[in-house]
N, C-alpha and C positions, 0 to 999 in steps of 0.2 A: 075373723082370725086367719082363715084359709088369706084373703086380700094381704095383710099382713105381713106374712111370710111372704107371699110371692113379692110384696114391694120389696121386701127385706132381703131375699135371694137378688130381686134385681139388681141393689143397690151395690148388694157384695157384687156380683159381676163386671158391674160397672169400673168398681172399685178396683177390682181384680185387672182389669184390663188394663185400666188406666196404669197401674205401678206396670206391667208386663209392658206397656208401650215404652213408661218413660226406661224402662232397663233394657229396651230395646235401643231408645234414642241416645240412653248414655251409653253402652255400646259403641255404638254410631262414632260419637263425640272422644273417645276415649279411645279410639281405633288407632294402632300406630301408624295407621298407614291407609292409603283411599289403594280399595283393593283394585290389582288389573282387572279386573272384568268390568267392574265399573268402570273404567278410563278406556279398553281396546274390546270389549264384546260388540257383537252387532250393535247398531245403535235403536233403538226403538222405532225412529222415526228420521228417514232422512230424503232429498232431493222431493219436497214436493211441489207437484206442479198441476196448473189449473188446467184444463181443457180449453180449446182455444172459444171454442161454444160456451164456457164457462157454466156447462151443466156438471161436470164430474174432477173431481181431485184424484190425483193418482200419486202415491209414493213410493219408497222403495223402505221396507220392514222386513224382517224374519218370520219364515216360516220352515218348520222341520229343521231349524237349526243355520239355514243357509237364506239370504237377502234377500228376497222375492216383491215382483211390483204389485203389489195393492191398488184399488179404486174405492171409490164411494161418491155418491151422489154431496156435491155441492150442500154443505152446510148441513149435513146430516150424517154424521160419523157413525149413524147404528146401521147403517148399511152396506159401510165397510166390506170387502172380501180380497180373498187374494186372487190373481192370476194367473199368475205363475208357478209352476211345481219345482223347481230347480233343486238339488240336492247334488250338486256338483262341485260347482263353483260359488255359487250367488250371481244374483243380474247385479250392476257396476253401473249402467247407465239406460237409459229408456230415452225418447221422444212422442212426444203429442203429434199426432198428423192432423190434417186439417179434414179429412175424412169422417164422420160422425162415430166418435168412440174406438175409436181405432191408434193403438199403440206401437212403436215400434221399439225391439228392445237388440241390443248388442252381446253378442258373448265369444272370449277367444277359447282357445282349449287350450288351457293349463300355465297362462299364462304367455301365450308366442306373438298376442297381440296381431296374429289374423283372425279378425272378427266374424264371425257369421251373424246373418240378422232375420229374427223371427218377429211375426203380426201376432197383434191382439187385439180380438173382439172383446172390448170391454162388458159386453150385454149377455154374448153366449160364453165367453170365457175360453174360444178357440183360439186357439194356438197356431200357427205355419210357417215351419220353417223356409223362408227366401235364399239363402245361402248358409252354408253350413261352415260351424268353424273348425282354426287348423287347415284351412286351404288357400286362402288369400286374404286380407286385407280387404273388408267392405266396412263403409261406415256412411249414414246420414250425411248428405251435404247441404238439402235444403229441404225445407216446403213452405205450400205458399197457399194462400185464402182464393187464389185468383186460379188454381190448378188444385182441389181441393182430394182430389182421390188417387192423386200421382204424387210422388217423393221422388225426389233425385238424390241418386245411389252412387257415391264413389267407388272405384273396384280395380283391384290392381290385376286382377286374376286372367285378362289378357298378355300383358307384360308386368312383370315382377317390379319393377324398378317405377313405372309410372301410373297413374290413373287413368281410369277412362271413367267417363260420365253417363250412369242409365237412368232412365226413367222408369219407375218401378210403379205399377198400374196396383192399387189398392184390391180392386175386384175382380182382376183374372188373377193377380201374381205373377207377372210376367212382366220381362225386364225388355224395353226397346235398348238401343243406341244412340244416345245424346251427341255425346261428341267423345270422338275416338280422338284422345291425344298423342297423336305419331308426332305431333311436333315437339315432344321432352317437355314439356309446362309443368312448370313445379306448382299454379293454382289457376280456377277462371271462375270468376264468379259472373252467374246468373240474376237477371233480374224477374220478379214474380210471374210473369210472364215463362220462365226457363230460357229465354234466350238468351245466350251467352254474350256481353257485353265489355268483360277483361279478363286480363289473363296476364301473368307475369313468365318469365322464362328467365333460369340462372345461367350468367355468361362462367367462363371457364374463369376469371378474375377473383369472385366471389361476389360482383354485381349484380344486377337483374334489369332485363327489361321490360317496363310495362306496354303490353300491346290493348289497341281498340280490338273489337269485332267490326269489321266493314260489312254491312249487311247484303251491299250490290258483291260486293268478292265474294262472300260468303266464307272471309279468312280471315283471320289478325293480321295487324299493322304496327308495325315497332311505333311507339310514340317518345318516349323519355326513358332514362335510365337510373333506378334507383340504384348509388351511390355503393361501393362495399360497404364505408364506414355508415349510412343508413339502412344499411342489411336486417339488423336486428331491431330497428328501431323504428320500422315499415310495416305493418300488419293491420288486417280486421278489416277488409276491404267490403262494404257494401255500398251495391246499387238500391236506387229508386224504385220505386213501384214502376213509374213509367220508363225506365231505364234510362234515361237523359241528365241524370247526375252520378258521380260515383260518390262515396264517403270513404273515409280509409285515416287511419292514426299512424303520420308520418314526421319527419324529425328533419324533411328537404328544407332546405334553407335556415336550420336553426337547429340549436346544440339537443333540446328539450320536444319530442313528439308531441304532437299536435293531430286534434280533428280538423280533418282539411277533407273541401269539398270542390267538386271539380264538376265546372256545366259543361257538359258534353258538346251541347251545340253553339256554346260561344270561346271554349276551352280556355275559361277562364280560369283557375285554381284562386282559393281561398282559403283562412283560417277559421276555422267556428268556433274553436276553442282552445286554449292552450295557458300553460303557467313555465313561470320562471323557478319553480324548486325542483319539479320531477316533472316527468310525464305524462300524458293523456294515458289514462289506461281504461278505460272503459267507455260505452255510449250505450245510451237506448233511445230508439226511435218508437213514438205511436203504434201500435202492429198494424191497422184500421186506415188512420188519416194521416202516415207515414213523415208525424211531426217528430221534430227530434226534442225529446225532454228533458235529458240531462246527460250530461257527460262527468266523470271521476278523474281524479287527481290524487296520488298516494305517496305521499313523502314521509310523516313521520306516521300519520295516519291516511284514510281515506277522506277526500272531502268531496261533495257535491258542486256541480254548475252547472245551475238550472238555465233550461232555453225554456219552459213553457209556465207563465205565471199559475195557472190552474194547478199543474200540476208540484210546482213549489209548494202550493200554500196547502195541501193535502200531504204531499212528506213535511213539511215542518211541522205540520199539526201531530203527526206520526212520532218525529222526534220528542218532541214534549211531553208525548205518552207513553213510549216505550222506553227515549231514549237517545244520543246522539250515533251510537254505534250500530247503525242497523243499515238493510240492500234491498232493493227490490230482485227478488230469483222469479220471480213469474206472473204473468197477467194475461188474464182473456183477452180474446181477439179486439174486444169495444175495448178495454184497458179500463173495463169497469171492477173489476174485482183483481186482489193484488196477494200475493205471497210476497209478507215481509220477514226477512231474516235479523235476527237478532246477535251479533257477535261480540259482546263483552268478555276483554281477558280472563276475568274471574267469575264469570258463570259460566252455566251450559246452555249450548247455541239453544236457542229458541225461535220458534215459528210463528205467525200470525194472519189471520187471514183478516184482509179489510176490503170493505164494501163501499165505492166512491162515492155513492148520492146520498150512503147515509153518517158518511165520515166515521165510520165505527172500525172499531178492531176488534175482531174477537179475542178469546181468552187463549193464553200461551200455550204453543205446545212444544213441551219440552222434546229434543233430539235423546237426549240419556235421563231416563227420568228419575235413573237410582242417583245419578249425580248431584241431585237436588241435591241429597240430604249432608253435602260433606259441599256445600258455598263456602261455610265459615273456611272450610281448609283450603279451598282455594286460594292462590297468588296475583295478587295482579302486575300484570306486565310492563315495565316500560321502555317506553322509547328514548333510547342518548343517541349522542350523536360522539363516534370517537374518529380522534383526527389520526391518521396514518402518519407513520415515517416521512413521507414527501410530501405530504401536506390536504392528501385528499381524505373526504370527509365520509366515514363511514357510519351512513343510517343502522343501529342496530337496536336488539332489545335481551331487555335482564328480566328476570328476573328471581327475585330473591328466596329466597326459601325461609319458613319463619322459625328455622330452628336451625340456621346454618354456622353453627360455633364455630364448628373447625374450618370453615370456607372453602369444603369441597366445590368445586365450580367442573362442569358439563360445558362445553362448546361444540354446540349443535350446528352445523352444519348442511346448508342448503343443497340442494342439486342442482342440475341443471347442463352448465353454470350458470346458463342465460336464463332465469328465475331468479325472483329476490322471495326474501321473506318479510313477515307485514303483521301487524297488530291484529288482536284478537286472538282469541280462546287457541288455546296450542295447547293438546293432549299432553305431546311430552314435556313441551313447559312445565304443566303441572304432574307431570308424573314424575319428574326430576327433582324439583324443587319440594314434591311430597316426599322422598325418598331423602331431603336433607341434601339435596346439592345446590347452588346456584345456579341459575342458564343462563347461559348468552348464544345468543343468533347474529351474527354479523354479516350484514350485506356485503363484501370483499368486491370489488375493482372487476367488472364484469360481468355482475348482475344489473339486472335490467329495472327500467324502473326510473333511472337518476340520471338520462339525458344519454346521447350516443357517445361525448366526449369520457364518461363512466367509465361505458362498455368497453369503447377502442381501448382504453389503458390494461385492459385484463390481456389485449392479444399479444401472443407466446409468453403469456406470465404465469401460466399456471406452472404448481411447483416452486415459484416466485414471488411476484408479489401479487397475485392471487392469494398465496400461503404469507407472506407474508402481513398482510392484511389482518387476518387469523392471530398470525402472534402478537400482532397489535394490540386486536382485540383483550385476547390474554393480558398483554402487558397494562391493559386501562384498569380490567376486572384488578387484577394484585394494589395497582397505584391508589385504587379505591377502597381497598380494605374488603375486595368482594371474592379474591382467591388466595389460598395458602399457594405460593407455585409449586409445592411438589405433592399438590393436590389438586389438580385439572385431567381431568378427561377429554378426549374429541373424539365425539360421535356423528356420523354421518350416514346418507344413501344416498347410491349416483355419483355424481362430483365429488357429495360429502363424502361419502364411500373413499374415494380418492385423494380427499383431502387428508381423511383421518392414517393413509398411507402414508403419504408424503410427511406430516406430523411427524411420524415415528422414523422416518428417514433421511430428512431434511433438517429436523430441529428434532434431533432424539431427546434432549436432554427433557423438551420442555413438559413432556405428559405423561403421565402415570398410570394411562388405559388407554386403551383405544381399540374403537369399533367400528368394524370397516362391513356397511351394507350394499353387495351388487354395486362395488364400486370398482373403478380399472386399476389393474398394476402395472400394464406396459401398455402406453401412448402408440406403439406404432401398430401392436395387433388390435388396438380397440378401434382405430380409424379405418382399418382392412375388415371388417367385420361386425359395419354396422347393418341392419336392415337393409335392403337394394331401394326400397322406396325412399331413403336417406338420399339416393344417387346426386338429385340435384344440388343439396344444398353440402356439399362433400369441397366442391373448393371453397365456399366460407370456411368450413370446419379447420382446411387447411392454412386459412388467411389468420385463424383468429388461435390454432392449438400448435400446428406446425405441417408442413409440408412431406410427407412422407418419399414425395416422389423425389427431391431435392436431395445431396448429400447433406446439405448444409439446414436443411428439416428432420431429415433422421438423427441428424446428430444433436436436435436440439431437445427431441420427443426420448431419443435414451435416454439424455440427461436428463430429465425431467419425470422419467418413469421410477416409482418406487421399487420395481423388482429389480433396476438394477443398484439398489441400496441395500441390500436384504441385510446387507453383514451388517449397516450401522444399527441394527432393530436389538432395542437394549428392553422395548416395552412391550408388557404383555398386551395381546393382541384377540381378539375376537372375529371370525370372519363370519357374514351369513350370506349366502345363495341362492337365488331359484335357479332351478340346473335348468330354466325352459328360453330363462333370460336371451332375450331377441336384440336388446340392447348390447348390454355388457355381458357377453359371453360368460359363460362358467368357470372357461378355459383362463378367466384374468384371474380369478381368484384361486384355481388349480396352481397353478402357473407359479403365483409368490407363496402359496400355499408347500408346494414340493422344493422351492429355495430355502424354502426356512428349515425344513426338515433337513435336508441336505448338509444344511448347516449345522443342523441339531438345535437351531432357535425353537427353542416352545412357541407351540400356534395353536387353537380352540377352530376349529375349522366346520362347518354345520351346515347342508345343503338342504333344500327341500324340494325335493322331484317334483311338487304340482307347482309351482311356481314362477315367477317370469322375475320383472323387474320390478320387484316389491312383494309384499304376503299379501293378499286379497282377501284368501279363507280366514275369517277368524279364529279359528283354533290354529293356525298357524302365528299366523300376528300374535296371539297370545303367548305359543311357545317361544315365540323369536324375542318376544318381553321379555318373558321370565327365562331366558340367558342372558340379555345383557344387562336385568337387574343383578343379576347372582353373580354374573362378571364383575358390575360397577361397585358393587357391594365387597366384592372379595381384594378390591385393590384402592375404594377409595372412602371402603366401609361405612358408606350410607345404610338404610334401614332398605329389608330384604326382606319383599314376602315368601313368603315358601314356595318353592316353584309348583309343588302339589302334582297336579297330572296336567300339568299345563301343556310339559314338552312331551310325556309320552301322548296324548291324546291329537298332536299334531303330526306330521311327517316324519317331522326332523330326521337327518342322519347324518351323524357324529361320524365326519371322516376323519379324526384321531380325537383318543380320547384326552378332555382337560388335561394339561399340566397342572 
């Protein structure tokens, strides 16, 4: 009898659980909306990387609320811990030294993007600060299997404006003198060895010349001059182990960047790899037997070109099992064990780790794991192609929202300018399109990516057809039945920042919100006050935005600045800020900020004191949501979550209150 009842209590429990799940799952299902925490909180699980030993995985997780870098021993996550105590900021980025167990991790203060850089024993769990941030600019510039307890340290904290090179000894902590650059070198890359091998220098034109290292001078040698117009399209310079070849993704002699490899001692130059749609944009070489494996291509998507048959038939075998849209983010020193990245539009990124001798992947791990449960809602993205005004071809992506009646449409906007945007999982994609708007991302005439002839068309266009590009965009979304036009928004940050200005002043009519993040409103104070370590690459800036020191540049950067449009601004506006911002001053957004008022134009104006160029802290990111959802919602009345204690639980300060 007693047996009985207890099965019978079990049963009910069971029973009980089960309905309490599924009323939990329809919940889920029946939710109007995929909440912000879900889309912008910490993420569970992110940047993981293997030990170059391939004894220990290290990631970067939450802990006490703030981003902290975690370890655990290789393929046994129960022994998992954290490292790092951080309750500040969050750690942002880490490196693997070649040192046994030993981390190196980066933090600015409060956003000013001079970094200071602390060690981590991953076995004792100490901690030591090497330079401290908020004083100079240090960041990781190499390490190497062949100098296994030394890292080479960039640091501007000599001169402001350029780097010097230290070699930073793992087991005293003490930093020697690599190479002191008095000669203004905007970069020099080392071979594993550390001996410096090249180095490039910006001429006053917006050129550059590449120099050798003569080992008998013991000085650089001008060799060849990379091109203004391949300025942007020249990057990712590495040497050989033995230092007698260089590598580098360059666009000399041809419209479209290319791997191109250059033998030192017969100075022959070559192509290794290259395509006629877009550009080289990636490589990975062997870490070990310094083969090169594959190199990327990203035009509407990302594709692979393999150099090493082994390692083909182990990513396509990857492909087939996870998937076509996936990356290698990291591999041990033999390049026997791999962190695979999974990036499909409409799921959440996911991790995998795979093991080469026994062609296995282990089981997913998801980056958001609450996201799982709301797949069905997500959007998948696609890729068109819209043709501009004059006929050039702009790569962009949509996507749709599946309850988009009234065809509010979002035009999101890149920064940069010299970045594009690219396929795969985009937070705000789906946090737009969840909220009932459409998205569109348009690569515009000077994003990178699509060949240098691309890029050259954007110089002195912004404001132009840079923006003009933009309204293109718009005009394809409408001609497709994809926007009501007096229901578009344009949101940005950075450039977007500055596009979403220019929108409202240049083509007032066309939008009906707009949100302007750490973006410029006057061209000629944002180029007088960028970073000093910017110093070198400062006449491109002037080759490719406008000339400040010219009459006939300043008169092109007024015209072209949205603060001197203030009067044309017919639309409600949104601004947000980090007041630390080392980029875009605060003073750009102060600036059109007190024009408007001046004028008596309504502005929503919202700065955050721990802040730079971008929200890092999550509770900030989340407040900075939850105003331009309650913004977007109030003018192009999409679906709004309650902003809840989003925005008090962040910095924020409301420098005039909503209109």
């Amino acid at each position: 009898m007693c047996v009985h009842r207890l099965i019978t209590a079990m049963i009910d429990i069971v029973v009980k659980a089960v309905q309490s799940l599924s009323a939990d799952l329809e919940f889920i299902m029946n939710a109007e909306y995929i909440p912000r925490e879900v889309l912008f909180s910490n993420p569970d699980i992110a940047q993981i990387r293997i030990s170059p030993d391939g004894k220990y995985v290290a990631y970067l997780a939450e802990s006490n609320g703030f981003m902290n870098v975690w370890v655990q021993e290789f393929g046994k996550p129960e022994t998992a811990k954290v490292l790092t105590k951080d309750t500040k900021r969050g750690i942002t980025m880490y490196h693997w030294t070649y040192a046994p167990g030993i981390l190196i991790y980066d933090q600015d203060a409060n956003g000013d993007e001079n970094y200071g850089l602390c060690t981590v024993n991953v076995v004792t769990g100490e901690v030591e600060e090497i330079t401290k941030p908020g004083h100079a600019a240090t960041e990781v510039n190499m390490v190497s299997h062949l100098r296994p307890n030394e890292v080479i340290i960039m640091t501007n904290a000599r001169d402001p404006n350029y780097f010097d090179f230290q070699i930073l000894d793992l087991t005293t902590k003490t930093m020697t003198l690599l190479f002191e650059n008095s000669e203004n070198l905007a970069g020099v890359a080392f071979d594993k060895h550390f001996n410096p091998v090249m180095a490039t220098k910006a001429n006053g034109d917006g050129s550059s010349v590449v120099l050798l290292w003569d080992k008998l001078k013991k000085s650089f040698v001008e060799m060849w001059t990379i091109l203004f117009e391949d300025s942007l399209t020249t990057w990712n310079w590495r040497a050989s182990i033995d230092g007698e070849k260089l590598y580098w993704i360059g666009s000399q002699g041809r419209d479209k960047a290319a791997l191109q490899e250059w033998d030192l001692k017969t100075d022959v130059r070559k192509i290794v790899s290259a395509s006629e749609k877009a550009d080289i944009d990636g490589y990975l070489f062997h870490p070990e037997m310094d083969k090169l494996l594959f190199s990327t291509v990203n035009y509407l998507k990302r594709e692979f070109q393999f150099h090493d048959e082994e390692f083909k038939s182990h990513f396509k075998h990857l492909q087939s099992v996870i998937g076509e849209d996936i990356n290698i983010t990291s591999m041990s020193h033999n390049a026997e064990q791999w962190v695979v990245t999974a990036s499909f539009s409409d799921k959440p990124v996911a991790f995998y780790f795979y093991d080469v001798k026994t062609k296995k992947a282990g089981e997913s791990i998801i980056g958001r794991k609450s996201l799982a449960a709301y797949t069905s809602r997500l959007n998948p993205m696609q890729p068109v192609e819209i043709k501009a005004r004059d006929g050039l071809t702009l790569v962009s992506y949509f996507t749709k929202a599946k309850n988009s009646a009234d065809n509010s449409l979002v035009l999101l906007v890149h920064g940069g300018p010299w970045h594009r945007d690219t396929y795969g999982y985009n937070s705000h994609h789906q946090w737009f399109s969840d909220r009932g708007y459409n998205v569109l991302s348009v690569n515009f005439r000077g994003s990178t990516g699509f060949g240098k002839a691309f890029i050259s068309a954007g110089n002195h266009e912004w404001g132009r057809n840079m923006h003009n590009d933009l309204i293109d965009g718009v005009n394809w979304a409408i001609a497709n039945g994809h926007a009501d036009p007096k229901k578009v928004a344009i949101v940005g940050a950075s450039y977007g920042g500055y596009s979403a200005l220019a929108g409202i002043t240049f083509t007032p009519d066309v939008f009906a919100a707009s949100v302007d993040i750490v973006g410029p409103s006057n061209l000629e104070t944002l180029l007088t006050t960028f970073p000093p370590y910017w110093k070198s690459f400062m006449p491109m800036f002037y080759r490719c935005v406008g000339d400040p020191t010219t009459e006939e540049g300043r008169k092109l950067l007024k015209e072209r600045s949205p603060l001197n449009h203030v009067d044309k601004i017919k639309t409600p506006l949104l601004i947000l800020q980090g007041a630390n911002d080392p980029r875009v001053k605060k003073a750009e957004a102060d600036q059109i900020y007190n024009s408007m008022v001046a004028k008596k134009i309504p502005v929503e104006y919202v700065v955050f004191p721990d802040e730079g160029h971008g929200f890092v802290r999550a509770l900030n990111n989340m407040g900075a949501n939850a105003l331009v959802e309650e913004f977007l919602g109030k003018y192009l009345k999409g679906r709004v979550q309650p902003i809840g204690d989003h925005v008090k639980r962040s910095s924020a300060q409301f420098i005039m209150t909503p209109q």
